[in-house]
Structure formats: structure tokens, C-alpha cells
C-alpha positions in Angstrom: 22.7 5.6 -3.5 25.5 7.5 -4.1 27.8 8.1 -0.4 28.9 11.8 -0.3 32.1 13.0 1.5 32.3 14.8 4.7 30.6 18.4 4.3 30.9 21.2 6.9 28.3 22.3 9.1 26.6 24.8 7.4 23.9 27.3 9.3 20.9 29.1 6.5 19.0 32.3 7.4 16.1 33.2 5.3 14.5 36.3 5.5 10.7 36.4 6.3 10.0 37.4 2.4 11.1 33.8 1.7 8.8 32.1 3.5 5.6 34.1 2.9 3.4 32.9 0.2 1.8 35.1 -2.8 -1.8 35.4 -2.6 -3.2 33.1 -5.6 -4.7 35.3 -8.9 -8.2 36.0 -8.7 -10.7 33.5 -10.6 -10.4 34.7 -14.4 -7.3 36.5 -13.9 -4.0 35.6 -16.1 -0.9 34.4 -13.9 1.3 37.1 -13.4 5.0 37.3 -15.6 7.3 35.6 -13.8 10.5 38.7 -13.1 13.7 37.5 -12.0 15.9 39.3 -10.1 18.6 41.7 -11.7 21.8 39.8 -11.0 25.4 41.1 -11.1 27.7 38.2 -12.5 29.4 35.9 -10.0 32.9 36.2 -8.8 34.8 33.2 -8.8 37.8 32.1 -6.9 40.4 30.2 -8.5 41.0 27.0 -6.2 44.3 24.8 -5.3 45.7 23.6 -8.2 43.7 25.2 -10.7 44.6 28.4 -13.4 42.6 31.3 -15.0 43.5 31.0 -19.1 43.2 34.0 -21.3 42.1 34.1 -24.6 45.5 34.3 -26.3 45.5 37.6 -28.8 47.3 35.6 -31.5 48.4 32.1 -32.7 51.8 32.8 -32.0 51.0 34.0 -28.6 48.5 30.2 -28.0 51.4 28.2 -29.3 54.2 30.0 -26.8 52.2 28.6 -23.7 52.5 25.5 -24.7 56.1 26.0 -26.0 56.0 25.7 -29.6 57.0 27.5 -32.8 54.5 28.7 -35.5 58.0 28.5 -37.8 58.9 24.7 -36.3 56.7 22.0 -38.2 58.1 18.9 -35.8 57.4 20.2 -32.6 53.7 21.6 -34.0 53.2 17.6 -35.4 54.9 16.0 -32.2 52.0 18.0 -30.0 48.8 17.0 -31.9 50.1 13.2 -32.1 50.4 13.6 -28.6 46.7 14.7 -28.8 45.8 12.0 -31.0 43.5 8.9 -28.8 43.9 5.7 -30.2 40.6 3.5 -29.5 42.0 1.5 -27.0 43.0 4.9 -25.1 39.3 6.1 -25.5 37.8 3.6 -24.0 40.2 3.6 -21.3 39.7 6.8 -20.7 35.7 6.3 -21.0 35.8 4.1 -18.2 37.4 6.2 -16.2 35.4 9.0 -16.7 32.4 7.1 -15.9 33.6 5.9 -12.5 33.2 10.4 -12.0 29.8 8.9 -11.2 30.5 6.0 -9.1 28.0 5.7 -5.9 31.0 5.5 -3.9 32.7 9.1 -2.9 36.5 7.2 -2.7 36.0 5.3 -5.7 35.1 9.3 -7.8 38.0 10.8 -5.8 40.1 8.2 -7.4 38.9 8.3 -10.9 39.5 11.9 -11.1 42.9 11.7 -10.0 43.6 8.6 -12.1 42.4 10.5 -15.2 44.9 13.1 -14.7 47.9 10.0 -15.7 46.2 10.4 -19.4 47.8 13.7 -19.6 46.7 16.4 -22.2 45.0 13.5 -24.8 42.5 13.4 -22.0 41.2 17.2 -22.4 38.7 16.3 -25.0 36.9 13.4 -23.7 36.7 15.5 -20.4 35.3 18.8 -22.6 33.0 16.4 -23.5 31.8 14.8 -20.1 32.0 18.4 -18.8 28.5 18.8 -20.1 26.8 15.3 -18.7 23.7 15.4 -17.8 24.8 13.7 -14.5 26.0 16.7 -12.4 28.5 15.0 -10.7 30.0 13.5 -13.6 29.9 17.2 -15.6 31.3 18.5 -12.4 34.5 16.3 -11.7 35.1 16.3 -15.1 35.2 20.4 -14.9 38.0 20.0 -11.7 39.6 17.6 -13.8 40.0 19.6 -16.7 41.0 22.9 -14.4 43.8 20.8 -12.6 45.5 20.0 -15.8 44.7 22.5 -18.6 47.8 24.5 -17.9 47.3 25.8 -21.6 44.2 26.6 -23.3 44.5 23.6 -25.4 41.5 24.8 -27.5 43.5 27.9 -29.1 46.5 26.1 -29.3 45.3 22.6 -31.2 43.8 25.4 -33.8 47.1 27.1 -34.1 49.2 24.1 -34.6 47.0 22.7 -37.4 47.0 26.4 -39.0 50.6 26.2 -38.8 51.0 23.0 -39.7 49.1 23.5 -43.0 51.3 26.6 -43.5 54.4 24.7 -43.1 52.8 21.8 -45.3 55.5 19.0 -43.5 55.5 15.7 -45.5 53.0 13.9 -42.9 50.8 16.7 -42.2 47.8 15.7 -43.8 48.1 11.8 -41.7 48.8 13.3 -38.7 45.4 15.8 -39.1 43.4 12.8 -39.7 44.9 11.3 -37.2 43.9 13.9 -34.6 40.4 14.6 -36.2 38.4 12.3 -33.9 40.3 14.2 -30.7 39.3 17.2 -31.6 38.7 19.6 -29.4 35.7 21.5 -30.4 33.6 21.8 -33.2 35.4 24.7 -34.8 39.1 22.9 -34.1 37.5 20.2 -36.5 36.5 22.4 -39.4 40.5 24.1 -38.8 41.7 20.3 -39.6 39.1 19.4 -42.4 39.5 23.3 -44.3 43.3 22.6 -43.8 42.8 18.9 -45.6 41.3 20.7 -48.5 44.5 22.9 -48.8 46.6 19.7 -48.3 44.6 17.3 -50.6 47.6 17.7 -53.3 50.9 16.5 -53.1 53.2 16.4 -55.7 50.7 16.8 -58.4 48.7 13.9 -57.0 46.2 13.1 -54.4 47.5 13.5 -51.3 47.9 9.4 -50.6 46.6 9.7 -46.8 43.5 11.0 -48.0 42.7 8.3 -50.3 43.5 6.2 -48.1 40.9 7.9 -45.6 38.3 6.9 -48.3 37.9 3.1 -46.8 38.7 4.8 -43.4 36.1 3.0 -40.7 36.1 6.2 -39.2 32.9 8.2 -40.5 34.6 11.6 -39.6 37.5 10.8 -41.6 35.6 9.1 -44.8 33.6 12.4 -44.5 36.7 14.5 -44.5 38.4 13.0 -47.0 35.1 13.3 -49.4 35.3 17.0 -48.8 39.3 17.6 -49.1 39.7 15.6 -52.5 36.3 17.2 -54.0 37.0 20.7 -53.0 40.9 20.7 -53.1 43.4 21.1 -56.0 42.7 24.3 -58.5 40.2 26.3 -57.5 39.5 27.4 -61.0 38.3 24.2 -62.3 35.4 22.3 -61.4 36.7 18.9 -61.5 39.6 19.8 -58.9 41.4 16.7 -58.8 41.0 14.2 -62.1 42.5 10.9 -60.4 40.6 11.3 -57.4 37.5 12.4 -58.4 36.2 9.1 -59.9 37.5 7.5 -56.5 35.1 10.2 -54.5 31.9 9.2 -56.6 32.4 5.8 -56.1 33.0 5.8 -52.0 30.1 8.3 -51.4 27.8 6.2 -53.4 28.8 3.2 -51.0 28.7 5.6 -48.1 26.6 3.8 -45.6 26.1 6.5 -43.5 23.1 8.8 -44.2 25.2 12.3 -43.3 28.3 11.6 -44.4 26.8 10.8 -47.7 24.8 13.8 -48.3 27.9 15.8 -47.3 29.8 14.1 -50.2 27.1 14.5 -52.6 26.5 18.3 -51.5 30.5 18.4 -52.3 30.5 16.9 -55.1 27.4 19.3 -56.9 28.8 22.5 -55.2 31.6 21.6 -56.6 31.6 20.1 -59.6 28.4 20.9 -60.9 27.8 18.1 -62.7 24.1 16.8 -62.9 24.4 13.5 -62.3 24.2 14.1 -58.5 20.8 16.1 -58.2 18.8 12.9 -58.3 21.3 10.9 -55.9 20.0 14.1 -53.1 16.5 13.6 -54.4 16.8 10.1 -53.3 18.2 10.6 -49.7 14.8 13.1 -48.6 13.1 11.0 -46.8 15.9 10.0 -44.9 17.7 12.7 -44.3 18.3 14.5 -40.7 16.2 17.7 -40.6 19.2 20.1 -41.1 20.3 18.8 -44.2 16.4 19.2 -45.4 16.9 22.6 -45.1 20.3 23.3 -46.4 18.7 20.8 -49.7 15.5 22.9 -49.8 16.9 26.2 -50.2 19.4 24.8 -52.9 15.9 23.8 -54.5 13.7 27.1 -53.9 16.8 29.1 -55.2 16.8 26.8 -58.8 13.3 26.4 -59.2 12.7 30.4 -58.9 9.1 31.1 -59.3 8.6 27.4 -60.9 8.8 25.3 -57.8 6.5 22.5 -57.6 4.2 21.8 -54.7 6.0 20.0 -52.6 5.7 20.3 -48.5 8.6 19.1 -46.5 6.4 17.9 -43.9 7.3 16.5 -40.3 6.5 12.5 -41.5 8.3 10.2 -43.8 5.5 10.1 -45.8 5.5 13.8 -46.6 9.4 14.0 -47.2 8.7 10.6 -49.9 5.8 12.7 -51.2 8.6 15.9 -51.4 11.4 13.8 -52.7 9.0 12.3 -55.5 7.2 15.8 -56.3 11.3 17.4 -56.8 12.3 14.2 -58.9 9.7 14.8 -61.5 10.4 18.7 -61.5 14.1 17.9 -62.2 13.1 15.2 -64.9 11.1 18.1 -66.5 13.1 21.2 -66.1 16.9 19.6 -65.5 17.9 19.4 -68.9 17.2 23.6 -69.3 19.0 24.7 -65.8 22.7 25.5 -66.3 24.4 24.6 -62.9 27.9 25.9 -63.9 26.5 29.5 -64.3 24.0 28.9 -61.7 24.8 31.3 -58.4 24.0 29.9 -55.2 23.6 32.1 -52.3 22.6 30.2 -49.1 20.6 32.0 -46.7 20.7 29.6 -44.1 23.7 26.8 -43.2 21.1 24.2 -41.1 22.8 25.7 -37.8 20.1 26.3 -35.2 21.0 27.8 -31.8 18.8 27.2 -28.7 19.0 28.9 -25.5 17.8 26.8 -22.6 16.7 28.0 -18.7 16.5 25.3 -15.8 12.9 24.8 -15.3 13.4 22.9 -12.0 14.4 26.7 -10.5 18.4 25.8 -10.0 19.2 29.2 -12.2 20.8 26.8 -14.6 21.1 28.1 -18.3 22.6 26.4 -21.2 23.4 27.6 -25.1 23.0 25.0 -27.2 23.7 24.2 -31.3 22.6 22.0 -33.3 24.6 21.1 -36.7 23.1 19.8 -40.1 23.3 17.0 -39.1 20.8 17.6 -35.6 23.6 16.5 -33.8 25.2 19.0 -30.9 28.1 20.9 -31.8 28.5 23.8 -28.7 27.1 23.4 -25.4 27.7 26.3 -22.7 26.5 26.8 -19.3 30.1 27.5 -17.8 30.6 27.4 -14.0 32.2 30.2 -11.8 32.5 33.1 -13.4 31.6 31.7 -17.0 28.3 31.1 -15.6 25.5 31.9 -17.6 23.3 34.8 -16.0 19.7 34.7 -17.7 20.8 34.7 -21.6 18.5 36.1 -24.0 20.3 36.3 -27.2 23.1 34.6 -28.9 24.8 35.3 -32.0 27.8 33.1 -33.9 30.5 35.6 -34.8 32.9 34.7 -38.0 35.3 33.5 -35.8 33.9 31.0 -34.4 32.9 32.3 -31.4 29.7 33.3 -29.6 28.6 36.9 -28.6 25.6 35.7 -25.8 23.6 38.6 -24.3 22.8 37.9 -20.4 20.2 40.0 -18.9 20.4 39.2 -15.3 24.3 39.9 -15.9 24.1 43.2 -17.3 26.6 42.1 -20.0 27.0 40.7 -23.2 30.2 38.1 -23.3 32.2 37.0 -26.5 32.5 32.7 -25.5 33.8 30.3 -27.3 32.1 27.2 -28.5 32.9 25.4 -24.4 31.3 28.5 -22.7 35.1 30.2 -21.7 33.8 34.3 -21.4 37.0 35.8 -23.7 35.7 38.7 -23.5 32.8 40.8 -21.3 30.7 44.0 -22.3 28.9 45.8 -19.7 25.4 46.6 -20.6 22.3 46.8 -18.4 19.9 44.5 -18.9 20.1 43.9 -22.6 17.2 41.7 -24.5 18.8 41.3 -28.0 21.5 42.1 -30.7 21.8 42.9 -34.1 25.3 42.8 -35.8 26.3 45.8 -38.2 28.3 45.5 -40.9 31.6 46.7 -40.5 31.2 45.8 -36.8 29.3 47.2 -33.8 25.6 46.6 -33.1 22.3 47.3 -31.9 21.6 46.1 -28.9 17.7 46.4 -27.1 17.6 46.7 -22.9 15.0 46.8 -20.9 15.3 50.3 -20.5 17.2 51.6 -23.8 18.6 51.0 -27.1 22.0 51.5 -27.7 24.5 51.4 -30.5 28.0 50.3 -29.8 30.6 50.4 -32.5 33.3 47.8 -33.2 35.4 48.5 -30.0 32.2 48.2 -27.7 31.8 51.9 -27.2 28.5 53.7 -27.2 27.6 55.7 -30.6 24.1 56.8 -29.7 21.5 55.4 -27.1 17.8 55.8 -26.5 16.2 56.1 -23.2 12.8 55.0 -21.6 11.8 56.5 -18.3 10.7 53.2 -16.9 11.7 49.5 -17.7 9.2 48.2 -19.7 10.6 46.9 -23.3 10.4 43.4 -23.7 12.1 42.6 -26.9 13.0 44.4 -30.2 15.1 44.0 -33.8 16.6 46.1 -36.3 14.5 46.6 -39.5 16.5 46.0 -43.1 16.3 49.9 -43.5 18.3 50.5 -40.3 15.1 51.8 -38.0 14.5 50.1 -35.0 11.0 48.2 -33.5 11.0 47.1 -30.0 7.7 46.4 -28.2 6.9 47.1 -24.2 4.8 45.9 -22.0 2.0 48.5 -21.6 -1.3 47.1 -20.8 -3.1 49.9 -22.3 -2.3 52.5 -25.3 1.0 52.2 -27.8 2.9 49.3 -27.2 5.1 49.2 -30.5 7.7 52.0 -31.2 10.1 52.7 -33.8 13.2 54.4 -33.4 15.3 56.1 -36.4 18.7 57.2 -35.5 21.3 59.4 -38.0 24.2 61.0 -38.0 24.6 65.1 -39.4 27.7 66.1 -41.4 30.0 66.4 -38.4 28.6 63.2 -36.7 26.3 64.6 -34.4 23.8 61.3 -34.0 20.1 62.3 -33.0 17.9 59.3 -31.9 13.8 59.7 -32.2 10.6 58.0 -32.5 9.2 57.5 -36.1 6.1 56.9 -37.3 3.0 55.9 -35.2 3.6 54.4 -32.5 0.9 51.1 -32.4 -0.8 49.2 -30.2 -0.7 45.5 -30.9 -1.8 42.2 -28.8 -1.0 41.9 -25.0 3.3 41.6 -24.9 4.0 40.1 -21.4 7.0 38.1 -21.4 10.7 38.8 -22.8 10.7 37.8 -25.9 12.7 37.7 -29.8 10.5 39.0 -32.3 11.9 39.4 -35.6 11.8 42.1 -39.0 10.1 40.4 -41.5 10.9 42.9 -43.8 11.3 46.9 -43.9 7.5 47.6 -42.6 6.5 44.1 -41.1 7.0 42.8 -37.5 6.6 39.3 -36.2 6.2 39.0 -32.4 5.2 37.0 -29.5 2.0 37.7 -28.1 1.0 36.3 -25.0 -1.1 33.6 -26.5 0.5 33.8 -29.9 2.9 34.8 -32.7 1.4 37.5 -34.8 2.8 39.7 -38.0 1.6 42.7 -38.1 1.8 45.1 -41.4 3.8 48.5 -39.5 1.7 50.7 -41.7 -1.1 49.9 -40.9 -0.9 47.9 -37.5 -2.8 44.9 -38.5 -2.1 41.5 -38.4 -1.0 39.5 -41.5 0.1 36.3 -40.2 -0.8 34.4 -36.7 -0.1 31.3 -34.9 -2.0 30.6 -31.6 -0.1 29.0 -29.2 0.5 30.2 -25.3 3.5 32.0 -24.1 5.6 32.1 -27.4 8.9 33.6 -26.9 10.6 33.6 -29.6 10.3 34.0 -33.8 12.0 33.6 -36.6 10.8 33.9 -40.3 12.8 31.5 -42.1 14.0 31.7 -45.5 11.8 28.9 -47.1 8.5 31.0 -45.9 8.2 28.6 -42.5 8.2 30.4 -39.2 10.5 28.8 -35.9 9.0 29.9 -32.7 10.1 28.9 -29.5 6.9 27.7 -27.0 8.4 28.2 -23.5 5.8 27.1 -21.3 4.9 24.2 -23.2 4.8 21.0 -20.9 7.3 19.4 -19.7 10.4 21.1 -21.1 9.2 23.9 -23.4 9.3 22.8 -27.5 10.6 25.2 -30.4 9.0 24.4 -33.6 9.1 24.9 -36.7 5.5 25.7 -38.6 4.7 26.1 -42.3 2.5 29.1 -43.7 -0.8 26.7 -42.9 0.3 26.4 -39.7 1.3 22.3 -39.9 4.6 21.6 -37.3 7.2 20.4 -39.5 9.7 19.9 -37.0 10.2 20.2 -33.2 12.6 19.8 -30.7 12.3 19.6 -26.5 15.0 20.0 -24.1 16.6 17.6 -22.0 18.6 17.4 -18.4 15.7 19.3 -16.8 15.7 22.2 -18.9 13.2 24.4 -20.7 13.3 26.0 -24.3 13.6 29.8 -24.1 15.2 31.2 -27.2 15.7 29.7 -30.7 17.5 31.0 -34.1 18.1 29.3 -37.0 21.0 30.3 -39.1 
């Protein structure tokens, strides 16, 4: 058992409300929606030793905190080798790190000053730990990384590897491979392997490090020298890099692992477009992780056009063999007649799926998580102090690389980056979801309006209801607006059209009829399914329902959805909150069959899911 250090005395008052119980329903009677409290967000004092970071406006301004040049290649190479773990430092540091959760309060006091002697090399196995399912092991790690971030090394790893490939110093390409595995975050990663690609020639030739990188036991660097040497070199010619190309075909066929493989292949077709690596993707179905099924399918749907053949990616082995063998024989047939170099491929999805969590143990705990191709995490914020999370209900990855996460019990909507640090904070009461213009700006549903803010967060129009009682709502491809309330009886479904006159005058107004659909009681995300359809969470299922003439077209019964998604491929993803233990999203065909599904973990529930 672990032995906790002294605590002061601490005295608790709780009002009388606290204690008193709420009378049970009535036989027959559905449990009542569970209403948190509004929330404002939480003020945090900075502690001894620790510093607030902001998000630096530029690279140049990043690099200047940690003293280094955009225009000075050495110093820019000297700080990312300084960066750069060597596996004997990892595990050192490992160790260390797991001592944070040592049964012995000394012996955690003294790890997390001992981890400190690592210096900055440390901050990335520490970003990591900082999201542990063991609390106290997440939590030192968090005062570790406060103590000694003096910088935000984040920011400033991604400006020294832009700058870096800018300045293109004769070991740049080593030293990024070198730093890969350190890498901060997820989007520092795809800085070093898109600055690979621009590096992947030197003096007319492949750029020796990443050939090298081809035998690399390293599966990060194999995988990001497959994509550098494939994808580098002219961009007007489809076999970019004649010498290394045959040297690519042969170490991704050899590739042992499964992802890193398909991610060469997918390369090399994208690429290339060369033939001969449709059937080596065929092959790989049945064993591929479930978000490179879906980035494969789509490449599929979008060749086959109307001719596809019937073929269910289904949940078991057995289904994905029956897939894989269904597509084989439809490329054997129609192959010869499909022209890949003219071929256009516009993806609709990348195999991204974000996941908003909330502590189902009642600690107000709530996490964003995303899951990558490869179903393997890639962001994971729940931030502490004042980057807490305050009851998120929407979440949208910007181009940046950043997150814009609307928090309803906050009354805000933050800009975070992929560890959770709020850049940047919008007030808005009580919002529910967002939709993204183009050109910037968005749409964004509240429990008691709909707004639109324009590219510098400032209101253009906004709608009001007299009481708070919308529970979700999305933008239609048209521009009009849906959201649904929770009314017990009469209209629950409204659409809003909002225009500008010739001297920008907006006028906001109810169009149409307004419907009356299934019982809404929870928050939830439905989703446009096109310019008059509507696909939302009932309270004992997901239901699409034709706007014209208010009947349903599609349904799914399952209790207490709260989110939906139609996906490209014709499948729905809808997020079952109440499901036992830990909520489940899943992802259901048009016959209803799961096809994939995932719980939450740490004590957490499902709440929200998007795929994208």
C-alpha cells in the first residue's frame, strides 16, 4: 500500500442538499437526464518553481526562448541531438519514471527530483507518463515536466526541424532520424518525416542516411524512410527517385511489421501508381488494424465506382479473408481496364477517429482522445489546472495541428494542442457543437442559441431560444441549420436559415416546418446526412429522418446513443454512452452488423466520437 506524506488538517462542510437523497422514479417511469452543473473554468495558481508558457506567435519567436536562430543551422542541430534518447537513456529514464509510483512517498519524492538530472531529453518520456493511467504516476510526471519546461519544447522541436530543413545542413536528415523516436508529439513527428521527404535528395542521389534507415531496427525510422525516398525527389514524376526506388520495393516487401508495411505500400501506389502493389494491399486485409481498413476501403469504393463487388469488411478475420478474396477477384477482372496514373483520388476520410471520454466513477475527469490509422493513440488531453477539461462536447482537428474542443460546463471553446495546453480560449455559453466554415469562422449550437463567429472569434449573427432546451445540432451542406430540443411534446426539430442583404445586414429565422421526431433527452451529436436528411440520437436509438417529410429512413436501436456519424463507406459510428461498463462507440453497417468497436479505459466512459 502505497505510504502518503504528511497532509494538513483539513475541515468539509456540506450543505444539507448534499446529503438528502432523490426520491426514486415511479414504477414505469424513465430515469431522469442526468444535468450537470454550469461550471465556470478553474483558476490555477502557478506553484514554486513552476512557469505559465504561451503559445509562441511564430517560429522565430519559439526558437528565441530557447536561444536559437531560425538563420543558425548548428545551434538548431546541436538542440535536437540534445533531444535525441539513446536506448540506454530511455530505459534509464523509464525506470525512473516508474519509481513516480513507488509505494513509498520518499522513494516518489526522490524519483521525481532525480528525473530532473535527465534535463530537456527527459520532456518526452514525461509527456508521455503525464497521461498514466496511475494518477500518481500521471501526476508527478505533470510537476516534473512544470519544474523543468522553462520553454515550450513542443513549438520549439517543430521550429528547429522546419528550420533545419530550410537550412538543409549536411547532417540534417541523420540528425532528424535520429530525434524521430523523441519526438515530442504526434504532429512534431509528421514535421521530421514531411521534412525527410524534402531532404530525401542529396547531391542528385539518395540522401545516404535514409537508405541507410531502410535496415534501421527502428520501425518508425524504416517507416519514415519508406515514405521520404518514395514521395521525395521531383514531384512531377512518378517514380521520384530511380536508385532508390527498387531499394523501397524490396524493404517493404520484407517489412515485418503489419503497419509499417501497409504505409510503404500505400506510398508506393499513391505515388507511383504502378499496379503491381494493389494485390500486395489485397493481401494484408485480413490483417490489417481497423484504420488502415478504412483508409484501403475508400481507395476501393472510389475505383470500383458503381462496380464494386460485394464485399463486407466485417468485424471477424473471417469476413475481412472473405473481403480481401471478393476485391482480389474484382481487380483480376477489371485491373487491366483502370488507368491509375489518370485515376483522381480524393479521400474523404484519413482513418483518424477522435473520442471524447467523461469519468464515469463521478471524479469530473474528461479526456480527448485520437486514435491514428494504425488504432494506436496519437493525442491524449485532460490537462490539469487551468487546462482542465470542463464537460467537452465537441472536438475538431484544425490544419494546424491543433484542436478547437468545445466545453459546455466551461462556457468556452479552447484552441489546444495535441498535450491538452489551452493556446487560446473563446467565451461562449454553454456551447454543444461546431461546424468549421470555409474561409474561417463557424457555427457553433448552445444550449440556448446558435451563433456564428467569424475567423477572429467575433459574433456575425446569433439566434436565441427563450429557455435552454437544445440538445445538439449541425450545419446542413446548403448552409441552414438543424438542431433538436428537448420538448416532450409538439416540434422538437427546427431549422434555422440565416443571410446577409446587400449592405450586410444578417437576418436569422426559422425555415420550413418545424418536426416533431422521437423523444431527444440527452446532449448529443447528430449529424447532416445530406441537404434534407438528419441523423440523430434518440433516447433508445439513432434514427434518420427524411426533413421533408419527417419520417424516418434509417434506425438503429440501441439505449442512450449520443453521438452519430454517417461515414463515407455508407456505415454509421455512434457512440453508446450508457453502455456497461465504460460506454462503447461502434461502428454499424447499413444491416445493422457492428463492424468495429471500441471501450474506454482508466475508468472512463465513451461520450462523443468522430471519425475523420
Amino acid at each position: 500500500m502505497r505510504r502518503f506524506g504528511p497532509l494538513p488538517l483539513l475541515t468539509f462542510a456540506l450543505p444539507l442538499a448534499a446529503l438528502t437523497v432523490a426520491p426514486a422514479p415511479a414504477p414505469g417511469d424513465d430515469p431522469p437526464a442526468r444535468v450537470l452543473p454550469v461550471r465556470q473554468p478553474i483558476k490555477r495558481q502557478v506553484g514554486p518553481g513552476e512557469t505559465t508558457l504561451s503559445a509562441p506567435a511564430t517560429d522565430d519567436d519559439a526558437l528565441k526562448q530557447a536561444g536559437l536562430k531560425s538563420t543558425e543551422a548548428g545551434p538548431l542541430l546541436e538542440y535536437l541531438k540534445q533531444r535525441t534518447l539513446t536506448e540506454g537513456a530511455q530505459a534509464k529514464i523509464g525506470d525512473v519514471i516508474k519509481r513516480f509510483g513507488a509505494d513509498d512517498f520518499e522513494e516518489r519524492v526522490k524519483a521525481t527530483e532525480e528525473v530532473e538530472r535527465f534535463g530537456p531529453a527527459a520532456i518526452t518520456p514525461l509527456k508521455t507518463a503525464e497521461r498514466d493511467a496511475d494518477p500518481e504516476i500521471a501526476y508527478r510526471a505533470h510537476l516534473a515536466i512544470k519544474r523543468m519546461e522553462k520553454v515550450p519544447h513542443s513549438q520549439v522541436a517543430a521550429a528547429a526541424v522546419r528550420g533545419v530543413v530550410k537550412l538543409k545542413p549536411k547532417d540534417a536528415a541523420a540528425v532528424l532520424l535520429g530525434f524521430l523516436p523523441s519526438a515530442d508529439t504526434e504532429e512534431v513527428a509528421e514535421e521530421i518525416r514531411t521534412g525527410l521527404v524534402a531532404l530525401a535528395v542529396a547531391d542528385r542521389k539518395p540522401e545516404p542516411a535514409l537508405v541507410a534507415a531502410l535496415g534501421d531496427k527502428m520501425v518508425v525510422r524504416r517507416t519514415a524512410a519508406y515514405l521520404a525516398l518514395t514521395e521525395g525527389g521531383p514531384a512531377d514524376e512518378r517514380i521520384r527517385i530511380k536508385e532508390a526506388f527498387p531499394l523501397v520495393k524490396a524493404a517493404v516487401r520484407k517489412e515485418t511489421d503489419t503497419d509499417a508495411k501497409f504505409v510503404g505500400l500505400w506510398a508506393l501506389l499513391l505515388t507511383t501508381r504502378e499496379k503491381e502493389f494493389v494485390p500486395d494491399l489485397l493481401a494484408m486485409i485480413p490483417q490489417l488494424p481497423r484504420g488502415r481498413i478504412w483508409q484501403l476501403e475508400e481507395l476501393l469504393l472510389q475505383l470500383a465506382a458503381e462496380g464494386k463487388p460485394e464485399a463486407k469488411f466485417g468485424k471477424s478475420e473471417e469476413q475481412l479473408a472473405k473481403a480481401r478474396d471478393a476485391w482480389t477477384g474484382w481487380w483480376a477482372k477489371k485491373g487491366a481496364d483502370i488507368d491509375l496514373v489518370k485515376f483522381t483520388f480524393a479521400p474523404r476520410i484519413t482513418g483518424y477517429t477522435d473520442i471524447i471520454e467523461y469519468d464515469g466513477r463521478g471524479y469530473g475527469v474528461y479526456r480527448v482522445l485520437t486514435l491514428g490509422p494504425d488504432m494506436k493513440e496519437k493525442a491524449k488531453m485532460s490537462g490539469a489546472g487551468a487546462d482542465q477539461l470542463v464537460f467537452p462536447t465537441d472536438v475538431k482537428k484544425l490544419p494546424s495541428g491543433n484542436y478547437l474542443v468545445a466545453e459546455q460546463n466551461g462556457n468556452r471553446i479552447t484552441e489546444r494542442d495535441s498535450t491538452g495546453k489551452t493556446l487560446k480560449t473563446i467565451d461562449v455559453q454553454q456551447p454543444l457543437s461546431m461546424d468549421l466554415l470555409a474561409g474561417g469562422g463557424m457555427i457553433v449550437v448552445c444550449r440556448n442559441q446558435v451563433v456564428q463567429l467569424d475567423k477572429d472569434a467575433k459574433q456575425v449573427w446569433a439566434y436565441q431560444r427563450p429557455q435552454y432546451d437544445i440538445m445538439g445540432g449541425r450545419r446542413l451542406p446548403g448552409g441552414d441549420i438543424i438542431f433538436v430540443t428537448n420538448t416532450f411534446q409538439g416540434a422538437n426539430c427546427f431549422r434555422l436559415h440565416a443571410e446577409a442583404d446587400k449592405a450586410g445586414k444578417w437576418s436569422v429565422k426559422e425555415s420550413g416546418k418545424a418536426l416533431t421526431l422521437g423523444r431527444i433527452q440527452q446532449y448529443q451529436s447528430p449529424d447532416a446526412t445530406g441537404e434534407d436528411k438528419i441523423l440523430v440520437c434518440e433516447y433508445n436509438r439513432v434514427v434518420e429522418y427524411d426533413l421533408k417529410t419527417g419520417k424516418d429512413v434509417w434506425k438503429y436501436d440501441s439505449p442512450y446513443p449520443s453521438s452519430c456519424q454517417r461515414l463515407p463507406n455508407g456505415n454509421t459510428l455512434m457512440t453508446l454512452m450508457n453502455h456497461q461498463p465504460h460506454g462503447k462507440v461502434i461502428e454499424v453497417d447499413t444491416n445493422g452488423d457492428i463492424v468495429w468497436e471500441f471501450e474506454s479505459k482508466d475508468g472512463l466512459r465513451c461520450a462523443r466520437a468522430y471519425r475523420r
